[in-house]
C-alpha positions in Angstrom: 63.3 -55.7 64.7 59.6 -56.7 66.0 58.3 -53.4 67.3 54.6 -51.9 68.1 53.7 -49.1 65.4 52.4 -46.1 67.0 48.8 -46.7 65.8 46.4 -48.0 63.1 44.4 -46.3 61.7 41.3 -48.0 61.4 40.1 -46.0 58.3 43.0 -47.8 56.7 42.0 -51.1 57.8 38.6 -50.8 56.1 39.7 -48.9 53.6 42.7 -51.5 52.6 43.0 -54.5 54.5 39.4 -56.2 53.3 38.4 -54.8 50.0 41.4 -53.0 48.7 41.0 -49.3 46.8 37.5 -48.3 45.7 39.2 -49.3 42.1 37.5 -51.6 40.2 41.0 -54.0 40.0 43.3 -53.7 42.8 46.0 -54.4 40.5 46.0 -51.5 38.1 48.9 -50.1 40.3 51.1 -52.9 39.7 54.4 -52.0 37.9 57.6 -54.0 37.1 61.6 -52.6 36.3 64.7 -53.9 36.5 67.4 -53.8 38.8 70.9 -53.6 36.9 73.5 -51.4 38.4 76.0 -54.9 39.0 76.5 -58.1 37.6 73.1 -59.3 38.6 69.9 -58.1 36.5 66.4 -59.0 37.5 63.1 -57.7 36.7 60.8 -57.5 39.5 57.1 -55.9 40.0 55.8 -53.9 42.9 54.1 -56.8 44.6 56.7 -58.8 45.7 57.6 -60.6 42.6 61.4 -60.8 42.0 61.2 -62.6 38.5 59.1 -64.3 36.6 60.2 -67.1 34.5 56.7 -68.5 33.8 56.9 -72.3 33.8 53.3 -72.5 32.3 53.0 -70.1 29.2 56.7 -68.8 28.4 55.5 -66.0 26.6 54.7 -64.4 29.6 57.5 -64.6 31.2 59.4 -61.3 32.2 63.0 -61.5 31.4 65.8 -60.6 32.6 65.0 -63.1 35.4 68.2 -63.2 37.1 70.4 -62.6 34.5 74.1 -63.6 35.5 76.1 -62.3 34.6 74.5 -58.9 33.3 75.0 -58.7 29.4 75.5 -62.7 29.1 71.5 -63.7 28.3 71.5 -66.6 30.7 68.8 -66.1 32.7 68.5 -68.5 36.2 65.8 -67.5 37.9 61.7 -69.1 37.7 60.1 -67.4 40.5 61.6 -66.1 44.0 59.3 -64.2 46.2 57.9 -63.9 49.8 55.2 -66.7 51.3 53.1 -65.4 54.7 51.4 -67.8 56.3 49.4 -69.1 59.8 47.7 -72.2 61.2 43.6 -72.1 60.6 41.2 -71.0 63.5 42.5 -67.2 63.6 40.0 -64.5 64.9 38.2 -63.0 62.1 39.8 -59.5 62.8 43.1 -61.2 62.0 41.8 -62.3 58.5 39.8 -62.1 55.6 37.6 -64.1 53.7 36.0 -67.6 54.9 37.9 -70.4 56.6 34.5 -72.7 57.4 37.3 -75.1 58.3 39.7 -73.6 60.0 42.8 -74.6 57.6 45.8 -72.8 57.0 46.3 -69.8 55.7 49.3 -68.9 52.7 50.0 -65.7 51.3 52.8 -65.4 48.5 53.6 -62.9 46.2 54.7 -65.4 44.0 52.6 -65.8 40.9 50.4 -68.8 39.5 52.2 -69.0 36.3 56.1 -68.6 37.4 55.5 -70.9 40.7 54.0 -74.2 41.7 51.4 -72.4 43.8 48.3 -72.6 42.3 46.8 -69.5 44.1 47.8 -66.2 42.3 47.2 -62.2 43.3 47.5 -62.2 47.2 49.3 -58.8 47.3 48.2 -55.2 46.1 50.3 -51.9 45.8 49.2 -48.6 47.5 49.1 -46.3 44.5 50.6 -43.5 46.7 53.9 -44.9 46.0 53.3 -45.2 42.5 54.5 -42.5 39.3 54.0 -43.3 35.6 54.7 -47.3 33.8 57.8 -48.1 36.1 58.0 -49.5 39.6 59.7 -47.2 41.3 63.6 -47.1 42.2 66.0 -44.4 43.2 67.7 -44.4 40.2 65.2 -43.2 38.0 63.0 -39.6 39.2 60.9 -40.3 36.7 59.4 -43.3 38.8 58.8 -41.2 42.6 55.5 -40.3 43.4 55.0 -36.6 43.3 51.6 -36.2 44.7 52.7 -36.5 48.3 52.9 -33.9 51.1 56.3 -35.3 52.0 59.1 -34.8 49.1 56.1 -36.0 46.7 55.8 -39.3 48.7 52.7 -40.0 51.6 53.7 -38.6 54.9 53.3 -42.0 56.6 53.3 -45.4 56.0 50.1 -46.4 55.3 47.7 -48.5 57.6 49.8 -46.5 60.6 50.8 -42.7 61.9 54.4 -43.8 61.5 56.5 -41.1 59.6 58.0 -41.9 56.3 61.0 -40.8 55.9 62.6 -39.5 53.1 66.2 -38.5 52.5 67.8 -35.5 51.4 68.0 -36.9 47.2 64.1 -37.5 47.6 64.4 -40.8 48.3 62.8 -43.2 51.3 66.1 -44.9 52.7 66.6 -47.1 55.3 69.5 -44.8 56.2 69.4 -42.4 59.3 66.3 -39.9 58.4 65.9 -41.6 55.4 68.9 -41.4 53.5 69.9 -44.2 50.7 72.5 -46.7 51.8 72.9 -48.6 48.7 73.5 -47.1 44.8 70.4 -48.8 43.9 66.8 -49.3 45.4 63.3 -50.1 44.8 60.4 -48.9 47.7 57.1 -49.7 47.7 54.1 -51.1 50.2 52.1 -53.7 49.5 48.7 -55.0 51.2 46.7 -57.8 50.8 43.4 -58.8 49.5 41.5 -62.1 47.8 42.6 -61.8 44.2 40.7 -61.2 40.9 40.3 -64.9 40.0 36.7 -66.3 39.4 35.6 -68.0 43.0 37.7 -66.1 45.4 35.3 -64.1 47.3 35.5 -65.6 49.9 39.4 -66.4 49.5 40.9 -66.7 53.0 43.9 -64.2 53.7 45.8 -62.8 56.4 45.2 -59.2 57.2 49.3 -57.5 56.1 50.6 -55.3 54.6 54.5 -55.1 53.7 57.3 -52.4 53.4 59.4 -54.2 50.0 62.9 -53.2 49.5 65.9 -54.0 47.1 69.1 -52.8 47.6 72.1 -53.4 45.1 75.6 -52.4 45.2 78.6 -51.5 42.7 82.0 -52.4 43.5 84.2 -55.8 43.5 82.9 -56.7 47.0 79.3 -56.4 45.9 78.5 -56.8 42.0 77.5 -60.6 42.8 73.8 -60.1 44.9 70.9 -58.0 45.4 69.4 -57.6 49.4 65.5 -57.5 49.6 63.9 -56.3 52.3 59.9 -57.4 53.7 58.6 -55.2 56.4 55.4 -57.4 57.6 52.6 -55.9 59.5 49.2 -56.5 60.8 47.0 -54.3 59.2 43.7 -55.8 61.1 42.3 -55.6 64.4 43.0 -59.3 66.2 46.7 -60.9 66.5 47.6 -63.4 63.8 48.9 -65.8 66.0 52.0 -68.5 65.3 52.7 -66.8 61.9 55.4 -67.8 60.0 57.3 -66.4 56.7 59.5 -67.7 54.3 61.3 -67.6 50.8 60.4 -69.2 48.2 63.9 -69.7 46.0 62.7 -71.7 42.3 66.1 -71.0 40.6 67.0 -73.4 37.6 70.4 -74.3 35.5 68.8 -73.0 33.1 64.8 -72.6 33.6 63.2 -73.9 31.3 61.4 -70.7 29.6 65.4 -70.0 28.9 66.4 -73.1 27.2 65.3 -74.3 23.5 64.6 -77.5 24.2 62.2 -76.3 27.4 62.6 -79.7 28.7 65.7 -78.8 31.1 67.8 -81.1 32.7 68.3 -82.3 36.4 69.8 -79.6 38.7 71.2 -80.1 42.5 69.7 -78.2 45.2 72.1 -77.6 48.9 71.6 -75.9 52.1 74.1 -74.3 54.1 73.3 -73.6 57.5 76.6 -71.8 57.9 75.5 -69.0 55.7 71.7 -69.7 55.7 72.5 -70.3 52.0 69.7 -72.9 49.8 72.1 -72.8 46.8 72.1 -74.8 43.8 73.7 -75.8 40.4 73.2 -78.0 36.8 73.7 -81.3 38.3 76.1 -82.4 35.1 77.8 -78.9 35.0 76.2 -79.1 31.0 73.5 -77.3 29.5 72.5 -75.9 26.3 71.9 -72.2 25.9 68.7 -70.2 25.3 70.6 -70.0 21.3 71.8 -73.3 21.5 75.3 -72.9 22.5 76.8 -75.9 24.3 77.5 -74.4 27.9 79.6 -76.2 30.2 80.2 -75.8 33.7 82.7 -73.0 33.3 79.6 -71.1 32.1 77.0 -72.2 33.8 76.4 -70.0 37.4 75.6 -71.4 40.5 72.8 -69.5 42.3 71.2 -68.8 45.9 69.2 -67.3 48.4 70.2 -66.5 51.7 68.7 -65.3 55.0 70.1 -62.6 57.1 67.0 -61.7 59.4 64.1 -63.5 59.7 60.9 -63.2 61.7 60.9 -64.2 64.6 62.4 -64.0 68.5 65.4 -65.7 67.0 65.6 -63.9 63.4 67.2 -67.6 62.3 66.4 -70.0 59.6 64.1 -72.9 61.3 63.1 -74.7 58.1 64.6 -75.8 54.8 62.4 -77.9 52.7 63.8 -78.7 48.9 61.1 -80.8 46.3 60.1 -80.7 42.8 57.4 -79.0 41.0 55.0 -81.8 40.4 57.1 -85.0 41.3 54.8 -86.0 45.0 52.6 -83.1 44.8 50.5 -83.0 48.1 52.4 -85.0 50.0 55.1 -84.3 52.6 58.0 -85.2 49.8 56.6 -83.0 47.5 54.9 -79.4 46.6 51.8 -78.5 48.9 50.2 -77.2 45.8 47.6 -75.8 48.0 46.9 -73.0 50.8 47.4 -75.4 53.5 49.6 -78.1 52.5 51.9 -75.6 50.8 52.1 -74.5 54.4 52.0 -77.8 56.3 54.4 -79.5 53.6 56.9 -76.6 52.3 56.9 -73.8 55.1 56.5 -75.7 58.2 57.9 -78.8 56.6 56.0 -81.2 58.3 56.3 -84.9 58.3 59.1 -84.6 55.2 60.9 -88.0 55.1 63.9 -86.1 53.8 64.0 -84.4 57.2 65.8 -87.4 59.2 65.6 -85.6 62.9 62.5 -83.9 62.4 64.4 -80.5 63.0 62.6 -78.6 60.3 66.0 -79.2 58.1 66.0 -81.2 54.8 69.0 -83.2 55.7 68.6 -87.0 54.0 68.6 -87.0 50.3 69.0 -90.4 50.0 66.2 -91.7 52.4 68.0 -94.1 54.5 67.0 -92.4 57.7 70.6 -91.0 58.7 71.5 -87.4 57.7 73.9 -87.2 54.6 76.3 -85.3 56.8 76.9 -88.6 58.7 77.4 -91.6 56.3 78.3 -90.0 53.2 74.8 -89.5 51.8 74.6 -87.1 48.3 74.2 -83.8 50.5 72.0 -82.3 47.7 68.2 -82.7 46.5 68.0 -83.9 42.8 65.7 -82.1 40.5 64.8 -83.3 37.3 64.0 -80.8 34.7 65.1 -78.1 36.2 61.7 -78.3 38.4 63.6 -78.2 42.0 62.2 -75.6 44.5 64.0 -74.2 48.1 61.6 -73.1 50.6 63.6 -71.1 53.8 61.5 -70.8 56.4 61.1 -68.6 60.0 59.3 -70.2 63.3 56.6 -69.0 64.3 55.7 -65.8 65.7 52.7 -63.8 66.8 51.7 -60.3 65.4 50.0 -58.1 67.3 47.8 -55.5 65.3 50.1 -52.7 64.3 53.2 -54.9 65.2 55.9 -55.3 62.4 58.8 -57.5 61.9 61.3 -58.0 59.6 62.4 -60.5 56.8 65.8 -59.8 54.8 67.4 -62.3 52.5 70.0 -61.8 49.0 69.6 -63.3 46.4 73.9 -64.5 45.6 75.5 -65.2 42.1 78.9 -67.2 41.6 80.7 -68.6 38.5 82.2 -71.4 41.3 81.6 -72.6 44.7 83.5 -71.3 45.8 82.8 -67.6 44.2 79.4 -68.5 45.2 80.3 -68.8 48.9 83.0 -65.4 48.9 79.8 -63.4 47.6 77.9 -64.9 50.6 80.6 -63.9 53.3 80.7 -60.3 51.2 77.1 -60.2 52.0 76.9 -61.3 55.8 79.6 -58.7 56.4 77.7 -55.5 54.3 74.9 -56.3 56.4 76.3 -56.5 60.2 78.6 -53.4 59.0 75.2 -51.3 59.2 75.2 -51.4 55.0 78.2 -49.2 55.1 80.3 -50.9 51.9 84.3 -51.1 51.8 84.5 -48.7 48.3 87.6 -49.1 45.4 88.5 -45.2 44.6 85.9 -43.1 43.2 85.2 -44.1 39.4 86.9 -42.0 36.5 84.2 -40.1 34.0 85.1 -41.6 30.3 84.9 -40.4 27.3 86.3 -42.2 24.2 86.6 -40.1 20.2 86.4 -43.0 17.7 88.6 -42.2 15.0 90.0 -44.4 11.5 91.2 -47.6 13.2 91.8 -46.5 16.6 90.2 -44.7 19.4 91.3 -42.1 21.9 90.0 -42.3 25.6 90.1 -39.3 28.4 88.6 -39.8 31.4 89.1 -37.9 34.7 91.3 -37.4 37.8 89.0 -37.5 41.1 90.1 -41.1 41.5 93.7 -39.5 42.2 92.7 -37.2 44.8 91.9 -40.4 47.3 94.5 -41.2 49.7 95.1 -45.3 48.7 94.6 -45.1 45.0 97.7 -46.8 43.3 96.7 -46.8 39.0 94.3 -47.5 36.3 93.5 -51.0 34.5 92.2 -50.2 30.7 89.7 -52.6 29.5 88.6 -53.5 25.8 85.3 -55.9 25.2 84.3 -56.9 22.1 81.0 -58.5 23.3 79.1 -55.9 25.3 80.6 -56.6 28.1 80.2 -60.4 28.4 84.1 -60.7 28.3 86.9 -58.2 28.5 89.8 -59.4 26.7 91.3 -62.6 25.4 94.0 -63.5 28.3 92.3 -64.5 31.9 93.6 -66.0 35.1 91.5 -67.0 37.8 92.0 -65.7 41.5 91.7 -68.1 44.8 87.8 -68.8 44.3 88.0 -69.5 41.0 86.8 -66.4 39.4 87.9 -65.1 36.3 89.9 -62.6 35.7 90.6 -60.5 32.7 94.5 -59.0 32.0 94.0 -55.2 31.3 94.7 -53.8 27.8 97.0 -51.6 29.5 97.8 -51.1 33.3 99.4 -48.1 34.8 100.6 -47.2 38.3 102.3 -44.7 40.6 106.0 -44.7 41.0 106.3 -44.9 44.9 107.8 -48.7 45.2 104.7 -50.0 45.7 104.5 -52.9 42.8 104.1 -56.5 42.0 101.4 -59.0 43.8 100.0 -57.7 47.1 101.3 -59.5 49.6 99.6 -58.1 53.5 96.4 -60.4 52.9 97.4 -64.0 51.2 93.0 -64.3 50.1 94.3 -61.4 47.4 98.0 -62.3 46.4 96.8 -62.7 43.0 96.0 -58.8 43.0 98.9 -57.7 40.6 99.4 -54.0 41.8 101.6 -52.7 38.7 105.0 -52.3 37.6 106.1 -48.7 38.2 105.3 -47.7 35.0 103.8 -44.0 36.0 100.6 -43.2 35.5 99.0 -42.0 31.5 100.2 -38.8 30.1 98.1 -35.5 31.7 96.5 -33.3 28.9 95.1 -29.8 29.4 92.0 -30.1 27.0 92.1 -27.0 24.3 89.0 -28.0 22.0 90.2 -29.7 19.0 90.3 -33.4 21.0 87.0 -33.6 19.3 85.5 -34.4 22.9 81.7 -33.4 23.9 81.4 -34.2 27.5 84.8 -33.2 28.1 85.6 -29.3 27.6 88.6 -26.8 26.7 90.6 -26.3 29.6 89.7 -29.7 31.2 92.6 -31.8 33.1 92.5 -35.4 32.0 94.3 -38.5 31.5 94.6 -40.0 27.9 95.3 -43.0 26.3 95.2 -44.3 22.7 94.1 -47.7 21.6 95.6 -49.0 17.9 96.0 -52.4 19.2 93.8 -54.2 16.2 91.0 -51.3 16.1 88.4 -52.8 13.5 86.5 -49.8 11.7 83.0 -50.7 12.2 83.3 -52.9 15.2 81.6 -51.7 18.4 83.8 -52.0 21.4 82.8 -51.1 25.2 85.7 -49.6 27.6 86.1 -49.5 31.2 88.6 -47.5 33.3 89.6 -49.0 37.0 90.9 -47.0 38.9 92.3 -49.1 41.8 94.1 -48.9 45.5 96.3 -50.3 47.8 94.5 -52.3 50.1 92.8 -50.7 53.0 93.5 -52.6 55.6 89.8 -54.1 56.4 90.4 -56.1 52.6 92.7 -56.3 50.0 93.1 -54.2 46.8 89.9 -53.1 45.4 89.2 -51.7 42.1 86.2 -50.6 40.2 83.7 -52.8 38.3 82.4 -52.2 35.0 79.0 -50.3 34.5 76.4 -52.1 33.7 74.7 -49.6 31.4 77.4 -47.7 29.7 77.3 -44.4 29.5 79.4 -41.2 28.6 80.2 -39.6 32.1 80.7 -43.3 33.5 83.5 -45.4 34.0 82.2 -47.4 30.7 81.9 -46.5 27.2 80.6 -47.8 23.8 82.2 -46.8 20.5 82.6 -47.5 17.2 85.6 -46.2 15.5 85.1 -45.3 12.2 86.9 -42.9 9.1 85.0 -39.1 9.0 82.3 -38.6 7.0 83.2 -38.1 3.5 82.3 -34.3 1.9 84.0 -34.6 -1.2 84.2 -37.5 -2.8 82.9 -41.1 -2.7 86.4 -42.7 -4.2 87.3 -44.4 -0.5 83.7 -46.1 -0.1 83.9 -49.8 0.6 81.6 -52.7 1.2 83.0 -54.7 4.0 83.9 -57.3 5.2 84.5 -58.5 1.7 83.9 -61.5 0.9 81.6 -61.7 3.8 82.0 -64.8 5.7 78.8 -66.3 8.2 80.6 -66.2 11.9 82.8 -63.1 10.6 84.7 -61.0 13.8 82.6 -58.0 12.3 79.2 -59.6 13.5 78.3 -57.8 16.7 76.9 -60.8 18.9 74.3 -62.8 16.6 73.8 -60.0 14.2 74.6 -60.8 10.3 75.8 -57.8 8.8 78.0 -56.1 6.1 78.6 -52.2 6.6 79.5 -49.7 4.0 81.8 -47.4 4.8 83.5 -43.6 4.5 80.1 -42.8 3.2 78.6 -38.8 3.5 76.3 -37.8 5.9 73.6 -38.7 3.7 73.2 -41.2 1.5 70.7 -44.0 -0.6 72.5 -47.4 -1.2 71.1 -49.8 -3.7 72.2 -54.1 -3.8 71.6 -56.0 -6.6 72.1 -59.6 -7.1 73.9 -61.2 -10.2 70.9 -61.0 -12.3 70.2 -57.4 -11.8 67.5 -57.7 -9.9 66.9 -54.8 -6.5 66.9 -56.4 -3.4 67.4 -54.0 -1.0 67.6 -50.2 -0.7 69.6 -48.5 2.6 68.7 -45.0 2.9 71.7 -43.7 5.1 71.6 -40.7 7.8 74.2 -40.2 10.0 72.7 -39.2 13.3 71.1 -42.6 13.3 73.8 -45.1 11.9 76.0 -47.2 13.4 78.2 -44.7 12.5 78.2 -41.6 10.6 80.1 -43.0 8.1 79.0 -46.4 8.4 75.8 -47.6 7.2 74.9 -51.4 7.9 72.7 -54.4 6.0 71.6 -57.3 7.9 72.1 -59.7 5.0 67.7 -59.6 4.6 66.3 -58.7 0.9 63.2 -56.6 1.4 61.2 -59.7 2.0 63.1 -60.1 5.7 64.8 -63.1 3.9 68.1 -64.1 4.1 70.0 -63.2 0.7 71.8 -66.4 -0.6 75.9 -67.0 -1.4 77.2 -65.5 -4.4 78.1 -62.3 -6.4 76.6 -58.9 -5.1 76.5 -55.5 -6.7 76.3 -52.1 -4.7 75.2 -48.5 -6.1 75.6 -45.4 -3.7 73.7 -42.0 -4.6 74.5 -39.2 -2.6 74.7 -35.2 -2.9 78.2 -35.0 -3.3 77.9 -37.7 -5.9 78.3 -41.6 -6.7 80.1 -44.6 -6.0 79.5 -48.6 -7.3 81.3 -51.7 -6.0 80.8 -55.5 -5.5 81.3 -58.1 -2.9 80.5 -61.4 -2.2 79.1 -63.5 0.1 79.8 -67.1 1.7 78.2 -69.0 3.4 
C-alpha cells in the first residue's frame, strides 16, 4: 500500500511537523471514547492509545480497557498502541529535535504511565478532525467535525493535497469514495512533536504524521475483535531511511489496575506465525476478580494481537520479541526502557538470547539454544505479575517525504484456544474479502411492555423478507447481558452457548442440526414449530415505539417473571447457512435499546390510583445474596406504590433512618421504588426488625420487614 502522496505542502510541515499548532499545549485536542458495538469494549484516545490500564498510578487508568466480554467487568488490556522508529544519523529534514549522537529514534503512542516506555506524548491530533469532549466515531454525529468545507470535515488530509473522502452518511470510510465498511469506526490524524515534559526541547522525533482507524463489526463471525488501522507518512523534507513499525501488545490475565490484590499473577505469552498472532493467557488458568470472585479458567479470556499488513515491501511480521516490564530492563532479554534500546532490544530485537536463529523471532523460552518447536521446549514466555509485554515488529523500510504506508493489526478475544484461534481465521478472511462481512438476517426492532409478573415482547418482520432466514431464538438474561440463561452447551471451539427461552422456525422440512458444513453441526436449526403468532397492532398493546396498525410478531414470557427484577432480551433472527459458512444468527446488542434487537425491562404491577392496600416491601425477609439484587447492588423495593409517593423506615426503636421520596418517571419502576439497605449516613443498616410508613395523595400504607444478614 506504500504510495507517493501527490504533494506536501510545506506550510504544513512548518506549521505541524516541528512545533505543532500555535496552541500553547499541543494536546488540548486530545479526546478518548469507547468502542462497544460487539463483545469487545475498549476506550481509546485520538493519539493512538488503544487503552490505558496505567501500571503506575491506577487511578488513572481509563477503563474499559479491553473489556471481554462486554458487560462482564474483566478488563485485559494495560497498554496496546503503535511504536515508529529508525536507526540514528537521519538528515535533519527527516527529524526533529537533537540527536548529538546519532542514536535511535522511537516514537509510540503508548503512554508513560500504562507502558514500560518511559518517554510519554510523541503524537498530537489535528483539531480539524475534532467536535466537542468525544473522539470522534461514526456512531455518534455529535462527535464529526462541522467546520470543514467537505461534509464538515478538512478537504484534504493534512500535511498533503490528497482528497479526503467522505461518504454519503458523512462519514470518512475507507470504502469506495469514502463510504463506511464496518458498523463502527473511529477517524482521526495524528502528527508528531517533542512532548510537554520538562527537558524535551530538544527531544529527538521522526517527522510523521498518521491516518488512525478502528473498525468493529456485529454479527457471530465478528463480535470477538476490533481492526485498527495506522496510515504513516513523512511529513518532513528528507527520507527517514530503514524505518520500522511495530505493535506494542501489554495484555494481562488480569492487569493488575483490575485485580484487588494489584500484585497479579504469572501469565504465558505465544506467537503464532501462522496467523501473525502474539497471544496470551493466565499461566494457572486462576485469577481473582477485580471484586474478588475466584475466576477459573472457564472465565478467564485469552487475548491477542495480530498483524494483517505491515510496513514494508513484504507487509509480513519480521520480529516478535516477548519480555517483562522490569525483569532485565536494558538488556537484550528484557524492556529497552529507552529511545534506543527500546528500539535495538524490542523492535529490532537485537542480540535476544531467546531468539535461537537470530531470525528476529522469539523462539527459545527455555534458553538451551534450540528452538522450543524442536525439543519440546515450553513454547511460551513466562511473565510474572502479569508484567509480560509482545512487541510485533515490520523490517525496515524507507519513507520518502510525502510517501505513506500502511500498518493494520486486530486486536482478538476468545473464551478458549481454540475460540481464540476461529476469531483469528474470522478475521484474516474479513480482511482479504475487501471488509465485505458474511451478515446473519437483518435484526428484528424490539419492544417489550412489562406487566405484573410477566412481560410481553413484539418486535418486527424485516428479518422475514430475506431469502435464507429460517426462525427466531428468544433470549432472557438476568445479569445485563453477562449470561443468557441457565442451560449452555458448548460448540466445536469450545464456546459457550446459551439454549434459547424459546425457539421458533419455519415449517418447510428444514429442521434439526445442520448438517452441509460439519465446523457447525452443533447449529440446532429448529423443530418445525412455525414461527410466533402475527398481530396487527390496534393501540391498546400499551406499546410506544410500536404503533396501531403495525405488523409484528409477539411472544409472552411468564416463565418465573420476578416483579422488580430487571431482565435484558434479545431476539435472533437466524438462517440457513449460506453456503460460504454455516448458520448465522444475530448477536446481542451491546447497548440495549428500544428499536434494537435488545431490550431492558422491568416488569412490574401499574401504578396504584386508588388505594395503597396491595403495597408491599419486598423481598421479605430480605436475605444478603437475594435473586432480587441486580449484580452487586443491595436493595429492597417497595411496590404497587402511586405515581408519587414519600416512604419513611424506621428501625425497632423508632428511630428515622431513611426517607425515599418516590416519582415515577425516575424509578426503577413506576410502581417500584428501591432502598439500597444505607441509613442516611451511607451506612449499611444492620439485621433485625424494620418498620415502613408510605404517604401519598391518594393516601397511606404501613408494613414491616426484616432483614438478615
Amino acid at each position: 500500500m506504500k504510495k507517493l502522496c501527490k504533494a506536501v505542502l510545506f506550510f504544513f510541515i512548518l506549521l505541524y511537523g516541528n512545533f505543532g499548532f500555535a496552541q500553547t499545549d499541543p494536546l488540548l485536542y486530545q479526546r478518548w471514547n469507547i468502542m462497544d458495538i460487539n463483545k469487545v469494549r475498549t476506550k481509546f484516545n485520538n493519539t493512538g492509545l488503544l487503552c490505558d490500564g496505567n501500571e503506575q498510578n491506577f487511578s488513572l487508568a481509563h477503563p474499559p480497557c479491553f473489556e471481554y466480554p462486554t458487560g462482564s467487568g474483566l478488563n485485559y488490556g494495560t497498554s496496546i498502541g503503535v511504536v515508529l522508529g529508525a536507526p540514528g544519523g537521519q538528515d535533519t529534514g527527516a527529524v526533529g529535535g537533537a540527536d548529538p549522537e546519532d542514536l535511535e529514534y522511537l516514537d509510540g503512542t503508548i503512554d508513560e504511565g500504562s507502558a514500560a516506555f518511559w518517554d510519554p506524548e510523541h503524537f498530537a491530533p489535528y483539531p480539524d478532525f475534532i467536535n466537542g469532549s468525544k473522539a470522534a466515531m461514526s456512531t455518534d454525529k455529535t462527535t464529526w467535525p462541522t467546520a470543514g468545507v467537505n461534509k464538515g470535515w478538512p478537504a484534504t488530509i493534512p500535511g498533503t493535497n490528497q482528497p479526503l473522502l467522505v461518504g454519503s452518511e458523512g462519514w470518512p470510510g475507507i470504502g469506495a469514495n469514502g463510504e463506511r465498511v464496518a458498523d463502527q469506526e473511529t477517524y482521526s490524524v495524528v502528527y508528531s512533536f517533542q512532548g510537554r515534559k520538562t527537558g524535551t526541547t530538544d527531544r529527538r522525533f521522526l517527522k510523521t504524521s498518521m491516518e488512525m482507524r478502528g473498525m468493529a463489526w456485529t454479527g457471530e463471525l465478528y463480535q470477538d475483535f476490533i481492526v485498527w488501522m495506522f496510515v504513516i507518512r513523512n511529513n518532513g523534507t528528507a527520507p527517514i531511511k530503514d524505518m520500522r513499525a511495530g505493535i506494542h501488545s501489554d495484555f494481562g490475565y488480569l492487569p493488575i489496575f483490575n485485580s484487588p490484590s494489584h500484585t497479579g499473577d504469572d501469565d504465558r505469552h505465544y506467537y503464532e506465525p501462522r496467523y501473525q498472532l502474539a497471544w496470551g493467557r493466565d499461566s494457572d488458568g486462576s485469577e481473582i476478580g477485580p471484586n474478588g470472585e475466584s475466576l477459573n479458567s472457564g472465565k478467564l479470556a485469552y487475548t491477542g494481537t495480530m498483524a494483517l499488513c505491515m510496513p514494508g515491501s513484504t507487509k509480513r511480521v519480521k520480529t516478535y520479541d516477548a519480555f517483562h516490564f522490569w525483569v532485565d530492563a536494558t538488556t537484550a532479554k528484557g524492556n529497552g526502557a529507552s529511545k534506543e534500546l527500546y528500539f535495538r532490544y524490542n523492535l529490532e530485537n537485537l542480540n535476544d538470547p531467546k531468539d535461537s536463529d537470530k531470525d528476529g523471532i522469539d523462539d527459545d523460552f527455555d534458553g538451551d539454544g534450540v528452538p522450543d518447536t524442536l525439543n519440546g521446549g515450553p513454547g511460551y514466555y513466562l511473565a510474572s505479575g502479569a508484567d509480560g509485554l509482545q512487541v510485533i515488529g515490520s523490517g525496515p523500510f524507507t519513507l520518502a517525504p510525502g510517501q505513506c504506508d500502511t500498518l493494520i493489526f486486530a486486536t482478538v478475544f476468545g473464551m478458549t484456544k481454540d475460540q481464540l484461534f476461529k476469531t483469528a481465521n474470522n478475521v484474516s478472511t474479513l480482511y482479504h474479502s475487501g471488509w465485505k462481512p458474511v451478515k446473519a438476517p437483518v435484526a428484528p426492532r424490539v419492544e417489550v411492555v412489562p406487566q405484573d409478573g410477566k412481560n410481553t415482547i413484539y418486535w418486527s418482520t424485516e428479518s422475514e423478507r430475506e431469502k435464507k432466514f429460517e426462525g427466531y431464538k428468544i433470549f432472557r438474561s438476568a445479569d445485563n447481558g453477562v449470561t443468557w440463561g441457565a442451560n449452555t452447551y458448548t460448540d466445536f471451539s469450545g464456546t459457550t452457548k446459551y439454549i434459547p427461552l424459546a425457539q421458533y422456525d419455519r415449517i418447510d422440512s428444514i429442521q434439526g442440526h445442520y448438517k452441509s458444513i460439519s465446523d457447525f453441526a452443533w447449529f440446532n436449526l429448529g423443530s418445525e414449530t412455525g414461527l410466533p403468532m402475527l398481530k396487527v397492532l390496534n393501540g391498546t398493546e400499551g406499546c410506544k415505539y410500536f404503533s396501531s396498525g403495525d405488523t409484528v410478531r409477539v411472544y409472552l414470557d411468564n416463565d418465573n417473571v420476578i416483579d422488580g427484577q430487571k431482565y435484558r432480551y434479545y431476539i435472533a433472527a437466524y438462517d440457513t447457512g449460506n453456503g460460504i459458512t454455516g448458520p448465522l444468527e444475530n448477536t446481542a446488542a451491546s447497548n440495549p435499546a428500544v428499536g434494537s434487537n435488545t431490550v431492558e425491562v422491568v416488569p412490574h404491577a401499574s401504578v396504584s390510583k386508588a388505594s395503597l392496600a396491595k403495597v408491599r416491601a419486598v423481598p421479605n425477609p430480605y436475605i444478603v445474596a437475594s435473586g432480587w439484587e441486580i449484580g452487586k447492588e443491595k436493595q429492597i423495593q417497595f411496590t404497587h406504590l402511586p405515581a408519587t409517593a414519600t416512604i419513611k423506615i424506621y428501625n425497632l426503636s423508632g428511630e428515622l433512618i431513611r426517607t425515599i421520596h418516590h416519582e415515577s418517571s425516575t424509578a426503577l419502576a413506576e410502581s417500584i421504588a428501591s432502598w439500597d439497605l444505607l441509613n442516611d449516613n451511607q451506612q449499611l443498616v444492620a439485621a433485625g426488625l424494620y418498620f415502613f410508613y408510605v404517604d401519598s395523595p391518594i393516601g397511606t400504607a404501613q408494613g414491616k420487614f426484616v432483614v438478615v444478614q
